[in-house]
N, C-alpha and C positions, 0 to 999 in steps of 0.2 A: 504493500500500500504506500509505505515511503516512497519507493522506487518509481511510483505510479502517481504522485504527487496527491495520492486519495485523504482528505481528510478523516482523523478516527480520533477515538477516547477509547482509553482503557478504565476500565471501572472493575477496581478493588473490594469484591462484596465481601471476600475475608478480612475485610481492615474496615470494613463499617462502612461501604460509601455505599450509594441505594441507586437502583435504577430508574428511569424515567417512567412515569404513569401511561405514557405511549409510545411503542415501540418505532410508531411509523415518524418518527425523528431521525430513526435510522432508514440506508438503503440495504442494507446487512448485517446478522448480526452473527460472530464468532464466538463462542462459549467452548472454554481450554477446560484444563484438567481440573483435580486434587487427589486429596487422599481419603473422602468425605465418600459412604457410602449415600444414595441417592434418597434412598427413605429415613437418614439420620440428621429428621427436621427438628428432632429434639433439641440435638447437641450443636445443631448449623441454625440458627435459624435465617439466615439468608435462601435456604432452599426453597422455604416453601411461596416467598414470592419471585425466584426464579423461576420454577415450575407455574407460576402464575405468568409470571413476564412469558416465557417461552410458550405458553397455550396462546397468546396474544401473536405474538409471530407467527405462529404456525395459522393461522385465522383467518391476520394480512399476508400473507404470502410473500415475507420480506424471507428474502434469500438467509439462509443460516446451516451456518458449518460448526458443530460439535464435536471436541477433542476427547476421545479416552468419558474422564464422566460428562466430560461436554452431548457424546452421541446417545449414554446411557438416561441423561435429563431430558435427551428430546422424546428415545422411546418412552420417557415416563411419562412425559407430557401429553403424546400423540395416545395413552391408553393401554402403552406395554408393559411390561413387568420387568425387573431387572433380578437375576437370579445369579450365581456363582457359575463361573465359565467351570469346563470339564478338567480344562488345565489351567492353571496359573502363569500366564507368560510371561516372562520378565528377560527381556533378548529383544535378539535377533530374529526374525521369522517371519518366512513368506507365506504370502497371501494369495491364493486365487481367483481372481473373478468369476459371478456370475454371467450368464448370460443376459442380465437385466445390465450386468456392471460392464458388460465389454459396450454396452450400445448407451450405455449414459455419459453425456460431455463431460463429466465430473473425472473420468476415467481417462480420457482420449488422451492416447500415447503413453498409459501408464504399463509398466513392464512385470508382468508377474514375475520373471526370475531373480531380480533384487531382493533383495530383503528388508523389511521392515521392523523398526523398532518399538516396542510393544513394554507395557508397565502394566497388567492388572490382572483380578483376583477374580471380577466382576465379568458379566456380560449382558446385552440387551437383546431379548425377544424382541419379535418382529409384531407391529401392531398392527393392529386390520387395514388401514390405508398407508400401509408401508410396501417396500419392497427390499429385498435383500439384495448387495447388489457384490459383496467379496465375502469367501468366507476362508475356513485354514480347518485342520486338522486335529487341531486341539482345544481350538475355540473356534464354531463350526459357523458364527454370527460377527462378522468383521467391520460390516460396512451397509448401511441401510439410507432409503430414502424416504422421505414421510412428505406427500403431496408433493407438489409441483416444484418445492424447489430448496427443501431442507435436508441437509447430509449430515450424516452423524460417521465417523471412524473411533473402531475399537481401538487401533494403533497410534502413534504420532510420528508425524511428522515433521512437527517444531521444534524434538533436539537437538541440542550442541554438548559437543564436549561440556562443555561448563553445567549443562543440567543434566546431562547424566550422571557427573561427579557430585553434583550437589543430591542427587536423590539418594544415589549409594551413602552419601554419607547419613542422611538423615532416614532410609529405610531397610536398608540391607538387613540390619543384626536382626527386625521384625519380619519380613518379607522375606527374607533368603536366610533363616538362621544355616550356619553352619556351612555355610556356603558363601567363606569371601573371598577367595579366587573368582567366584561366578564376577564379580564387580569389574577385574581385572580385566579379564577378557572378551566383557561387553563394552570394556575402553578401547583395548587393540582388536576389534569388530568394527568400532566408528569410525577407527583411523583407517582401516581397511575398506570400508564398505561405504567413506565417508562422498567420495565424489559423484558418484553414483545415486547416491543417499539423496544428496542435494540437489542435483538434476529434477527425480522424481518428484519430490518438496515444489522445488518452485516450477513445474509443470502442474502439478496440481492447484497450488496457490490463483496460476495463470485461470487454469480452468473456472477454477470458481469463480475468479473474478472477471470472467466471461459470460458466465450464469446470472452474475450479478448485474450485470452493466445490458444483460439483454433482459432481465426485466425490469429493467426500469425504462428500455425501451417501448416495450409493449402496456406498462403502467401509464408511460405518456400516451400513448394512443388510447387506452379504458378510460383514463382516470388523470386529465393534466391537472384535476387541482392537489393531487397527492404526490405529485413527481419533485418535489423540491427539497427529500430531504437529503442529508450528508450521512 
């Protein structure tokens, strides 16, 4: 979006800050990770008007991409249930497309034989106006779509070096007890697997923001007085 000169805001609902009463401020909206299971509105309570804000998106049909629990909020939102994956990923590991996912723009030029980097315990069923659209082998639900034009990814694609050292330090000894070599050589993976890595990342990032930018064309032809916002 930098790069694309797109104006944004990041909004920190772990540090208290709130989101707007209407979504259509936004042309998009991006919802990233945590560590925070989806139904832990007890102990979060920012979720339960995320789950509110994001039923609002999904309504107006402002384009939205969901990271790790970002995809799990959407299924939650759209009506799905979020349940423990088969396997606990925490790596490296490729993904396959479905046939829904080879023929969605979200997808185009994306390379199943790289691999993907993956952080969770959790995964989202698929809701009745969803589609699946990648899945893997050990967590069989990777990548979904909900209405016209909201994606959710089990995996991420926004690390760096720098955040996967920072999760290792702050989740391995609970999430990989006994296992900290596994840290080590999901660092010499990124170095390996890092150019590659990033290609995919910002061919996807492109896509989406292809998605984006063609509905707010076709918003101006329904609807010019809703086309203005950033």
């Amino acid at each position: 979006m930098k790069a694309q000169g797109e104006p944004f805001c990041v909004i920190e609902l772990g540090a208290g800050e709130k989101l707007p009463a209407d979504p259509q401020v936004f042309k998009a909206v991006v919802v990233l990770g945590g560590p925070m299971n989806v139904d832990e509105e007890d102990l979060f309570s920012f979720l339960k008007p995320e789950n509110d804000f994001i039923q609002k998106v999904l309504k107006a049909e402002i384009p939205y991409l969901g990271i790790c629990l970002g995809s799990q909020l959407l299924a939650k939102a759209a009506g799905a249930r979020v349940i423990k994956s088969p396997v606990k990923e925490i790596g490296w590991y490729q993904i396959q497309l479905t046939d829904k996912g080879k023929e969605d723009p979200l997808f185009d030029g994306f390379r199943e034989s790289d691999p993907i980097y993956h952080w969770h315990g959790d995964m989202f069923q698929i809701p009745s106006n969803g589609l699946l659209l990648a899945s893997a082998q050990g967590c069989p639900h990777q990548a979904l779509k909900v209405g016209k034009n909201a994606y959710g990814l089990q995996f991420h694609v926004e690390v760096t070096d720098k955040s996967i050292k920072e999760w290792c330090d702050e989740y391995c000894e609970t999430d990989l007890p006994g296992r900290s070599g596994h840290a080590k050589s999901m660092m010499e993976d990124y170095w390996k697997h890092r150019q590659a890595f990033d290609v995919q990342a910002q061919k996807l990032y492109q896509n989406f923001m292809n998605i984006v930018n063609n509905s707010l064309s076709e918003l101006r032809l329904c609807h010019p007085e809703r086309s203005e916002g950033s």
